[in-house]
N, C-alpha and C positions, 0 to 999 in steps of 0.2 A: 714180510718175508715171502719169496716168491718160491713155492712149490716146484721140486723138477722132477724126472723120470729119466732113466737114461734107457736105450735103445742098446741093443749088443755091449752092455757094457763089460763083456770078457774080452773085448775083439781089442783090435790096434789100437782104437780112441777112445776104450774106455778108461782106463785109469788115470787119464790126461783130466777126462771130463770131469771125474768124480773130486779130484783133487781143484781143478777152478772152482767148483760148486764151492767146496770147502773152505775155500781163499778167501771167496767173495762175498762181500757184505750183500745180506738181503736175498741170499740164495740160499736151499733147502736141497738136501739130495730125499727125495722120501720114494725113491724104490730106482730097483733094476730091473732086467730083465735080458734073455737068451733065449733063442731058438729051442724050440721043445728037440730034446734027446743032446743037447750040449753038456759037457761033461760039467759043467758048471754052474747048471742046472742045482739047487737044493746047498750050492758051498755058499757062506759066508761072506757077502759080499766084500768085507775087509779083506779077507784072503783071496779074494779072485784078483780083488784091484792092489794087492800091497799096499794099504795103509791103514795105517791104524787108526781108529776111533770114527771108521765107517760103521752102522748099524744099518741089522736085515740079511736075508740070503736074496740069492740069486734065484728068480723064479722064471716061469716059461708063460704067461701070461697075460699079456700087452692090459688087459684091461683092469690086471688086481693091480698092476704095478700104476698105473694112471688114475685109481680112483679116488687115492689124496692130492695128487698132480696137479697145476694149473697148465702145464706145461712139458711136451716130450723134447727130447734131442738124441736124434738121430745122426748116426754114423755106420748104416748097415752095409745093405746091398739095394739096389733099385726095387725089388720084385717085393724087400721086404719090408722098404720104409713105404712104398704105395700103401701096401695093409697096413701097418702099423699110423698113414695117417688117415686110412678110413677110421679105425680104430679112435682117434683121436676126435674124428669129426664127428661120429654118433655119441662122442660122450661129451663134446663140447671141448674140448681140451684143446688150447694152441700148442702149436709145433715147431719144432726149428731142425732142418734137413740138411745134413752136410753131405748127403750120398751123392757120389759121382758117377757118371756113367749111366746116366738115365736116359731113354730110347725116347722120343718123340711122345708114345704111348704114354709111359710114367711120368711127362710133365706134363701131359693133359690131364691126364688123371690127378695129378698135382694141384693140377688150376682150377678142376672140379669140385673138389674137396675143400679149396681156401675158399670159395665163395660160402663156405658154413663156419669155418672157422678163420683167426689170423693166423699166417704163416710163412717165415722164413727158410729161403729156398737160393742157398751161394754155393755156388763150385768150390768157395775157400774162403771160410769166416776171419783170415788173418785182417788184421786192419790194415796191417802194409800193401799187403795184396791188394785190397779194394781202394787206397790210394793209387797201388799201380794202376789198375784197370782207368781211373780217371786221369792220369798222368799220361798213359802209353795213348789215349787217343787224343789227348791235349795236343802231345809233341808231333803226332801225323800230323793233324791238322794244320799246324804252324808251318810246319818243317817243308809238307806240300810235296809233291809228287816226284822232284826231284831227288825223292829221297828212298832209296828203294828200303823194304821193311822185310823183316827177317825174322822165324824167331825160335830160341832154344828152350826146350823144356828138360829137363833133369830127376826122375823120382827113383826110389828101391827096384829090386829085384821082383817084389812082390806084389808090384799094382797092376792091376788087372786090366783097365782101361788106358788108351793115347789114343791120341794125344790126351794129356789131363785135364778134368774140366775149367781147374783154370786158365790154361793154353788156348781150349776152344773159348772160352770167352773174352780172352785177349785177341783171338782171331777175329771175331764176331767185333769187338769195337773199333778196330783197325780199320777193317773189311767196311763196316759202316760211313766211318770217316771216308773212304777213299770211294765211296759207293762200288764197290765190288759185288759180286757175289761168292759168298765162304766155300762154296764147291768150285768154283771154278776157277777163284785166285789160288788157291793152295797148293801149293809144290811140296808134296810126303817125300821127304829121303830121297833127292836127285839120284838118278844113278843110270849110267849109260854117257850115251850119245843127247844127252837135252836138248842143243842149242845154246846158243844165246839168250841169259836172260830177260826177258821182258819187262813192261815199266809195269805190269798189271797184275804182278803177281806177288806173292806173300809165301817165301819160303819155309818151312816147318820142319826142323828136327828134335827128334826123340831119342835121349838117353833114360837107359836103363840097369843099374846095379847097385848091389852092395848095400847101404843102411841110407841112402841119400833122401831126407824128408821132402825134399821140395826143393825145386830153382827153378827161375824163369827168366829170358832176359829178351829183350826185345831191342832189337839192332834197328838202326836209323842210319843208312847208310850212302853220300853222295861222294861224286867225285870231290875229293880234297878234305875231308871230315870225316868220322863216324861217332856220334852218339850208341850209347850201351844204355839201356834202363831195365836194371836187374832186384830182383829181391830173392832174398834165398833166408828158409827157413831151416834153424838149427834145432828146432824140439816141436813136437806137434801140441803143448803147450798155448804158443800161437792160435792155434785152430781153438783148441778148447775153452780158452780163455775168450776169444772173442762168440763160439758159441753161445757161451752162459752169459755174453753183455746182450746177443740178439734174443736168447731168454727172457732174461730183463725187461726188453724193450717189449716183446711182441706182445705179453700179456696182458699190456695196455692201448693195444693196436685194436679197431675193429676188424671182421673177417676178410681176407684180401693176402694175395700171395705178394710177398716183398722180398728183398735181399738185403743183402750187407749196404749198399749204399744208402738203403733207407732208415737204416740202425743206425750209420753213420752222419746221418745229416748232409753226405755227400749229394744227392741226385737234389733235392731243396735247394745247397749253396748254388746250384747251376742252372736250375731251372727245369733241370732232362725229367720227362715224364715214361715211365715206367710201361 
């Protein structure tokens, strides 16, 4: 049975997480935790997360919650899964990080810290999603230059960060394939007088409203054809569920920063080195 801890679990991902842990064979939820002065600080953690026959409150202390742990998951904010994997790494504990929008800084400081412990580190632990990610640079690469590349992202009212970071890492595999550079093939939100498309560029647009969990879709687009390859998440379930499979996994990982493709066996079947 593999020990877990959950990170903000009063926030958007927490009751997703608490509930996978619950599902899944071989998983343990043995604490929570919230930022000190959160209102959900000392409640019940069955009552923060809606379900029942959760046991424990909600505490404000990364290190009581991680002391029966083998393992944290994380869904905060950048500034506070850093701490909370320093936290991790003085106690020996592996990690699994779903926070998006982290600065250059917080994933050095990321890469820092995995060479003490193991630790997974995905823009989006969905397993569709990191099939996309190896599919969408499959199809550049085939498809070949002729093919101009495009591409849509879709989340709520309430996400903080765009493009999202699964977006920019569909950007980054594209960009890769095509040898681009991600600054300077990307086209943010046409608008004006552009021009004429170029063959060297990688257009980006960002929707934002309402309750929408996630879509992505990436256009492959020639004279006389267009390919779509899109995945669109209907419950952040998805995310939670394949966090607690990279749970799982990493626990028996030595120290070393990985992703979802590594959970998945996906970057292995190819050969791609990390």
């Amino acid at each position: 049975m593999v020990k877990i801890a959950v990170a903000g679990v009063a926030g958007r991902m927490g009751a997703h997480i608490v509930q996978a842990i619950m599902q899944r064979d071989g998983a343990e939820l043995v604490g929570g935790f919230e930022a000190p002065g959160s209102p959900a600080v000392g409640k019940s953690l069955a009552g923060v997360v809606g379900l029942s026959g959760v046991e424990g409150v909600v505490g404000d202390d990364p290190a009581e919650a991680l002391a029966e742990a083998q393992v944290l998951i994380d869904f905060t904010a950048p500034g506070a899964s850093v701490k909370h994997l320093k936290e991790c790494a003085s106690l020996g504990k592996a990690a699994v990080i779903g926070t998006t929008g982290l600065s250059e800084t917080h994933k050095k400081s990321l890469a820092a810290q995995a060479k003490k412990v193991p630790v997974v580190f995905a823009p989006n632990m969905s397993v569709g999603v990191n099939l996309m990610f190896k599919l969408a640079a499959q199809m550049a690469e085939v498809l070949g230059p002729d093919y101009a590349l495009e591409l849509v992202e879709a989340h709520h009212d309430q996400k903080k960060d765009a493009p999202s970071g699964t977006a920019v890492r569909l950007i980054e595999n594209l960009c890769q394939v095509r040898g681009w550079d991600p600054e300077e093939a990307c086209r943010h939100g046409r608008v004006g007088m552009t021009g004429a498309r170029t063959s060297n560029e990688l257009g980006v647009s960002v929707i934002r409203g309402g309750d929408i969990v996630g879509e992505h879709t990436v256009y492959f687009i020639a004279n006389g054809e267009r390919l779509e390859l899109t995945h669109r998440a209907h419950s952040r379930t998805t995310f939670a569920q394949g966090a607690v499979r990279a749970a799982l996994w990493v626990v028996e990982q030595e120290p070393g920063l990985y992703d979802m493709q590594d959970v998945l066996g996906l970057r292995e079947a190819s050969g791609e080195q990390q």
